[in-house]
Legacy VTK file of the C-alpha trace (Angstrom):
# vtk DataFile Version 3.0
C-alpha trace
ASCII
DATASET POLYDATA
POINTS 218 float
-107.656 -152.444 114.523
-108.406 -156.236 114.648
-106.404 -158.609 113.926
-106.107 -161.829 111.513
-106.738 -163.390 114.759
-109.904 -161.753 114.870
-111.281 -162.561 111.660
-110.439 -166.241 111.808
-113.595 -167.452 113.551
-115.837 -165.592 111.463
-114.014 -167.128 108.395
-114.937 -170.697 110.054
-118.510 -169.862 110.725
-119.022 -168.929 107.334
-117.519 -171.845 105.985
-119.520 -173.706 107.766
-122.548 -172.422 106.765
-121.970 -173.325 103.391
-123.094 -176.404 101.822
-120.244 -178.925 100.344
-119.803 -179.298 97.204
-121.538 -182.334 95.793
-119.429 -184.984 93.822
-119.803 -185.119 90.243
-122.261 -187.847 89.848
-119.983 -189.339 86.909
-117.149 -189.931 88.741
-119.496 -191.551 91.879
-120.998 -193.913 89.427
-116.930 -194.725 87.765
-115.599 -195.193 91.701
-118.582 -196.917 92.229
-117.624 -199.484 89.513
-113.758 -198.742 90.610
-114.770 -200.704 93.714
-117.070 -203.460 92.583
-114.029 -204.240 89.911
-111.994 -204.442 93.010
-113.690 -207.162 94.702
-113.495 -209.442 91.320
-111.065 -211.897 90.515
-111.720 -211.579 86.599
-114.862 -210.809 84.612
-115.598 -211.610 80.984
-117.451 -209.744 78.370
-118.949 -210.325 74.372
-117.763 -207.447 72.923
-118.355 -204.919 69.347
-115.380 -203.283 68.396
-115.371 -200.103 65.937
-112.227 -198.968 64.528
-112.500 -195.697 62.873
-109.247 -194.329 60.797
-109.555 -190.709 59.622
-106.357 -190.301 58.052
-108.136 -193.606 55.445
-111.803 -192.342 56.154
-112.707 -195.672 56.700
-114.214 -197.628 59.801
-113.795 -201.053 60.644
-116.197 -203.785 62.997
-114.227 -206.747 64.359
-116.827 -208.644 67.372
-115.392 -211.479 70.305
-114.926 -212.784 73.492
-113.049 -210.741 76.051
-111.537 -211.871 79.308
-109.363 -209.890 82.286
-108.062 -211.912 85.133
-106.426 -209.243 87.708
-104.006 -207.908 87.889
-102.558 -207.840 84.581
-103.681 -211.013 82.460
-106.172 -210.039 79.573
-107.241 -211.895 76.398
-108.807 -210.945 73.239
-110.205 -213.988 71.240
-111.988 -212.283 67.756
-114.675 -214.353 65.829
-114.609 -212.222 63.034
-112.109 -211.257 61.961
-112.115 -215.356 63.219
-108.084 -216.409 64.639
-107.358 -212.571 65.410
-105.703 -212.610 69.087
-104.769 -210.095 71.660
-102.705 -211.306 74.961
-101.303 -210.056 77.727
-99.874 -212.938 79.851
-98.851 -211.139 82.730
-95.096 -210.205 81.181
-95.740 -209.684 77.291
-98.206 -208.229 75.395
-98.885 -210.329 71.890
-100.685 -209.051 69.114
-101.807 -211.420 66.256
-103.764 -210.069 63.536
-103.925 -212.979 61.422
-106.185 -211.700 59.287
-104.096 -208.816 58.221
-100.339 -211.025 58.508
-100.895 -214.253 59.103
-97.092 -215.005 59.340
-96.014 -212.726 62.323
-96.978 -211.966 65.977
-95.640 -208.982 67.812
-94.871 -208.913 71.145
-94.192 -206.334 73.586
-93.118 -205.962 77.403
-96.186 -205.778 79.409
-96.622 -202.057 80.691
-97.590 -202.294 84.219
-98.745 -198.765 84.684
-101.022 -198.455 81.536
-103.923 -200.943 81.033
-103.945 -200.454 77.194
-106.719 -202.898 75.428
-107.403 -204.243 78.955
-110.161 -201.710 79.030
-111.137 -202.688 82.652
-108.077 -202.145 84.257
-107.263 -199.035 82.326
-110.737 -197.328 83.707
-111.228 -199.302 86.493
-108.580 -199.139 88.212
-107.855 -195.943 89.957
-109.701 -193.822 87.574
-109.700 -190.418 89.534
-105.745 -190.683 89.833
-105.707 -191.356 85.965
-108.311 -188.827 84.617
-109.854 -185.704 85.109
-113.644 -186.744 84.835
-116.455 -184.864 83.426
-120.533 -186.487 83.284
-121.805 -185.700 79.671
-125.318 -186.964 80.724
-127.682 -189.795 80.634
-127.788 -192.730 77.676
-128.955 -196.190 77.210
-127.270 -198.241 75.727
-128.810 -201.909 75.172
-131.461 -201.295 77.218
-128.801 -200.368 80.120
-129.433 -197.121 81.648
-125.577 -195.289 81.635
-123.868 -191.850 82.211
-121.465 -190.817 79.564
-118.156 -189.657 80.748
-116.012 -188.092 79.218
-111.995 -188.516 80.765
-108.911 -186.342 80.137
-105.432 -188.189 80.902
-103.789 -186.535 83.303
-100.334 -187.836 82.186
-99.234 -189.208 79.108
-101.102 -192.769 78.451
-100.891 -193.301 74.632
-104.150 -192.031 74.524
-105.873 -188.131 73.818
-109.173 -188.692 75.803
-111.492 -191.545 76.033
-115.432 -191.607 76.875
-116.842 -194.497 79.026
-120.420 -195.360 79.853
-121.191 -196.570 83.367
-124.080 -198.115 84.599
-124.783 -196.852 87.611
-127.425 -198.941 89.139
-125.068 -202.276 88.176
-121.567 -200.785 88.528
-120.584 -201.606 85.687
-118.694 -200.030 82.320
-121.210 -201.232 79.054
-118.880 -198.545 76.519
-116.240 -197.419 75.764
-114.198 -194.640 73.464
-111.142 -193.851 73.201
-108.806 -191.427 70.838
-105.773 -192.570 70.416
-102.006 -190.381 69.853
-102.738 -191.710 66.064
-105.898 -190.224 65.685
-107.156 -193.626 65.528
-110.731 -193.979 67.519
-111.452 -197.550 69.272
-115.390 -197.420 70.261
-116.243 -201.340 72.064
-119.433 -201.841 73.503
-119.666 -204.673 76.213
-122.831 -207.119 76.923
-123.041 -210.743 78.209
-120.634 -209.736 80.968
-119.689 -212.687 83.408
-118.196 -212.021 86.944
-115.478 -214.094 88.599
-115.781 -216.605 86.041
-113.960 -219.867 86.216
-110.745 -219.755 83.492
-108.439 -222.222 83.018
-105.147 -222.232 84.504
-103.222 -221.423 81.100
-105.884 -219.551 79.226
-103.897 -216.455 79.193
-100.819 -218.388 77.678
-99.984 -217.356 73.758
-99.061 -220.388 71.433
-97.671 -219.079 68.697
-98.748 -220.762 65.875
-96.518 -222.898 63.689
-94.104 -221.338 61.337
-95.184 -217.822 62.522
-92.257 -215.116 62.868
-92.283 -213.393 66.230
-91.102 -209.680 66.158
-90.227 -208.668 70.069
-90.097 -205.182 70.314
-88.320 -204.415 74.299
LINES 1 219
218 0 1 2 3 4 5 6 7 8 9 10 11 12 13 14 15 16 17 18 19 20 21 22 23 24 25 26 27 28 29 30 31 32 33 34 35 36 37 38 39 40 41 42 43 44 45 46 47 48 49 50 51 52 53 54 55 56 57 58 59 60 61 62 63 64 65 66 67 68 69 70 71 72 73 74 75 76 77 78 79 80 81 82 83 84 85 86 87 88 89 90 91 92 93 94 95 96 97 98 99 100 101 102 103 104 105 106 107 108 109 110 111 112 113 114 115 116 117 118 119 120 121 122 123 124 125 126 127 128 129 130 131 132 133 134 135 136 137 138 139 140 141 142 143 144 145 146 147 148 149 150 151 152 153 154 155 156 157 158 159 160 161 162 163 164 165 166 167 168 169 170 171 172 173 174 175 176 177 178 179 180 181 182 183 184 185 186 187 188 189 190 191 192 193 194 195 196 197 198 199 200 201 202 203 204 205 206 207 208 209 210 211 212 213 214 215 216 217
């Protein structure tokens, strides 16, 4: 009779012969980026923003300027709706819709561990360890060549899932999607994006605005 022993180097022959599995091309093309995003100081990007509310059936556009400086300092300046802010200044997250309540600001302890509206460090940043990735296929979008991914959190990140569309060829994210615990869906396409640009030292700083109420929330 012959023993486990025996078998063993069979088993490693065979596994030999066969070929390794090749990596999802999805998730290349997202580490890809994962590593270029490394290398950067900050990057800047025009964005569209689509806000789509089922429980109201209604959708909203909002368009701007937004900024990341690693590791954890973002900025959303809107043009329309025009004085709308988003900022995370390294500690606190503030949130001025002006447009909606132009008499309070809400601010929140920064979450390290969740990147939030700071889309690049959200998807960027460790993506594998975040998500379980699956490639949808191939779409342009402005012109851009881009695989669309679609990414299941692996752990509770105020999020259900969230798409993203990488261009492969210039490592970089030019969409993305993302369903919210609210049902709420956030779709912001990216163009005019600026690497490593030069930001002033206290760009990320929040002023609130005279006579505006701030409601902390720790």
């Amino acid at each position: 009779m012959s023993s486990i022993f025996s078998v063993l180097p069979t088993l490693a022959v065979l596994a030999a012969a066969l070929p390794l599995r090749a990596q999802d091309p999805g998730l290349a093309a997202l580490e890809a980026a994962s590593e270029r995003y490394a290398a950067l100081g900050s990057i800047c990007a025009d964005f569209v923003q689509v806000l789509d509310n089922p429980l109201l059936g209604s959708a909203k556009t909002s368009r701007g300027r937004l900024c990341q400086e690693r590791p954890n300092r973002f900025r959303m300046d809107f043009a329309d709706p025009e004085g709308d802010e988003v900022v995370a200044d390294g500690s606190w997250f503030w949130v001025y819709y002006k447009s909606l309540d132009e008499g309070q600001v809400l601010r929140f302890p920064l979450d390290p561990s969740r990147g939030g509206l700071d889309f690049f460090r959200e998807f960027l940043s460790d993506p594998a360890a975040k998500y379980d990735v699956v490639t949808q296929g191939e779409e342009a979008v402005d012109g851009h060549g881009t695989l669309r991914l679609a990414l299941t959190p692996r752990s509770a990140r105020g999020l259900v899932s969230a798409r993203v569309w990488v261009d492969p060829e210039a490592r970089l994210i030019r969409r993305i999607e993302v369903t919210e615990d609210n049902g709420l869906t956030r779709r912001v396409s990216l163009s005019a994006l600026a690497l490593d640009p030069t930001l002033a030292g206290d760009y990320f700083e929040f002023t609130v605005p005279p006579g505006v109420d701030v409601v902390s929330n720790r």
